[in-house]
C-alpha positions in Angstrom: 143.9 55.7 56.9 140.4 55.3 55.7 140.3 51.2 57.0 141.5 52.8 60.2 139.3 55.4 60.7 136.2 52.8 59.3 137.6 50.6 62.5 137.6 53.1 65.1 134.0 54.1 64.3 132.8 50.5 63.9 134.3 50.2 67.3 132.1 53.6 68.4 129.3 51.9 67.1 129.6 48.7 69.1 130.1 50.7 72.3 127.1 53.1 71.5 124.5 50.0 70.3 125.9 48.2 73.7 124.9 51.1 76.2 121.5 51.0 73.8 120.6 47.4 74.0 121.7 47.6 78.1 119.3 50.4 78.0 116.5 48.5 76.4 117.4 45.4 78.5 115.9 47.5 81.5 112.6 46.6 83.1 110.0 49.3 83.5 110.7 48.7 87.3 115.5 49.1 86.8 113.8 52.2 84.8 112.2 53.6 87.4 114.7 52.7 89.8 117.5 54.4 87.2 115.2 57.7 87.0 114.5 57.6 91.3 118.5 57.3 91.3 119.0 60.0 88.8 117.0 62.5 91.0 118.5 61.4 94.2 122.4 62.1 92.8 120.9 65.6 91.5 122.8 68.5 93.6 119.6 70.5 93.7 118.1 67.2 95.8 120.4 67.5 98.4 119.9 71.3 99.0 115.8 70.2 98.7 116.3 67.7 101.3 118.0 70.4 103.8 115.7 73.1 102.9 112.6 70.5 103.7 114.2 68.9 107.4 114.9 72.7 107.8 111.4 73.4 107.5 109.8 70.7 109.5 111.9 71.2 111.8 111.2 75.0 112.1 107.3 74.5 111.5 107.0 72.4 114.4 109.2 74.7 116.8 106.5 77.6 115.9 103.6 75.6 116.4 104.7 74.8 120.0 106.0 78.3 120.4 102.6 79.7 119.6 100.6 77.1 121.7 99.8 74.5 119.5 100.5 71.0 119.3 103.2 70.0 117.4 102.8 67.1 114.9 106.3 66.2 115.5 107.7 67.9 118.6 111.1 67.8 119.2 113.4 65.7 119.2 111.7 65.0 116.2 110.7 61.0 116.5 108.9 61.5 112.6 111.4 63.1 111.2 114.5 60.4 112.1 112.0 57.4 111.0 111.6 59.5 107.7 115.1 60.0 107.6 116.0 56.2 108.6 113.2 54.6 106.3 114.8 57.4 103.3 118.3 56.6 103.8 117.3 52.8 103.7 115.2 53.2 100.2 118.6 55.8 98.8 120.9 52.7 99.9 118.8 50.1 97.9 118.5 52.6 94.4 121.8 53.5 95.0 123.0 49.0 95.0 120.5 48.3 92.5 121.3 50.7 90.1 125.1 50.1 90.4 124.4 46.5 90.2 123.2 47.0 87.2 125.9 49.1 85.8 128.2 46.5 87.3 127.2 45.0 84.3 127.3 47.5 81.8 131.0 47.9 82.6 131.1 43.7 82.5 130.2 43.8 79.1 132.8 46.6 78.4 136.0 44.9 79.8 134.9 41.3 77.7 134.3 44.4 74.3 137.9 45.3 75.3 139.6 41.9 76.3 138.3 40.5 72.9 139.7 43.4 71.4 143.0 43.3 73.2 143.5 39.6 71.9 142.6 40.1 68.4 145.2 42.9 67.7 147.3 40.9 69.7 146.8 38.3 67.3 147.0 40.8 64.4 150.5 42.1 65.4 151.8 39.0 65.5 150.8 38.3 61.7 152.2 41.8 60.8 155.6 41.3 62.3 155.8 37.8 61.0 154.7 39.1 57.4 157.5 41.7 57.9 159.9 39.2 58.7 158.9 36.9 55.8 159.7 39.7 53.5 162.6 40.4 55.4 164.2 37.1 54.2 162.7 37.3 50.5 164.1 40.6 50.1 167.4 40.2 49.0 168.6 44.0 49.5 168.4 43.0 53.2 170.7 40.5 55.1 169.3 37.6 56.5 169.9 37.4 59.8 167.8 35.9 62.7 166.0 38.5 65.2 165.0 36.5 68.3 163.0 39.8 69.0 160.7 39.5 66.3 160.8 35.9 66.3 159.1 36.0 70.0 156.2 39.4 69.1 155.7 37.1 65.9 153.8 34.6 67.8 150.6 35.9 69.6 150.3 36.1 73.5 149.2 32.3 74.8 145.9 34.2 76.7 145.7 31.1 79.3 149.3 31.7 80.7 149.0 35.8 81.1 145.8 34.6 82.9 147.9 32.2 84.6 150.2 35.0 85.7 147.6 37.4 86.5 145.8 35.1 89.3 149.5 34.5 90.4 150.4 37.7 90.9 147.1 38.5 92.9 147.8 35.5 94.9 151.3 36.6 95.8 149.6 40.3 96.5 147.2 39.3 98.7 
């Protein structure tokens, strides 16, 4: 139980000094890019955005209602190439910073394939060991268990990979 729970936190270690070292990785300019992302996906943002096209909007209906000019009268020219030029430079965070965790998770699913494949491999040396001892014990009859026979040898990675493009084939 000890060896198990010493795995299970090595593994929590790998996974915490990966996120770390993909954190380090960063350039001061992903950082920045992470942080501008970080305040754009805030909830308050979004209510501070409304609140300030609200109150351009509303600033420059008042000035024209009292007499004065405007700086952006309606219908509000400024205030869509803000908008357009905003939404353009949201897009790009947005892709970049996903791109970048695109990797992140890249890294995760090779952690957990490599991970898959060794226990894979370490079943199959279990079950054979138990069947080894299974025909050296003679309390037990012999007898030949095709079952274990087959989960005895480890799963041949290049055919399931095999399979798995052929299945996507047939799918799409």
């Amino acid at each position: 139980m000890a060896g198990q729970a010493s795995g299970v936190i090595d593994v929590a270690r790998t996974a915490a000094h990966m996120r770390t070292r993909h954190k380090q990785e960063a350039s001061r300019l992903q950082q920045a890019v992470d942080r501008l992302t970080a305040i754009v996906g805030w909830p308050g943002f979004v209510a501070l955005l409304g609140l300030t096209i609200s109150g351009w909007i509303a600033i420059n209906l008042i000035m024209a209602r009292l007499g004065f000019e405007p700086v952006d009268p309606p219908p509000f020219g400024w205030l869509e190439a803000v908008a357009a030029i905003g939404a353009l430079l949201i897009a790009a965070l947005i892709l970049t910073t996903q791109r970048r965790e695109d990797q992140l998770a890249d890294h995760r699913s090779q952690l957990i394939l490599e991970l898959s494949i060794s226990n894979d491999q370490k079943i199959a040396k279990i079950i054979e060991l138990l069947e080894e001892s299974r025909h050296d014990n003679p309390g037990i009859a012999n007898r030949v268990d095709k079952q274990a026979a087959a989960m005895a040898t480890p799963s041949d990675t290049e055919a399931v990979l095999e399979a798995i493009k052929d299945l996507r084939d047939d799918v799409v």
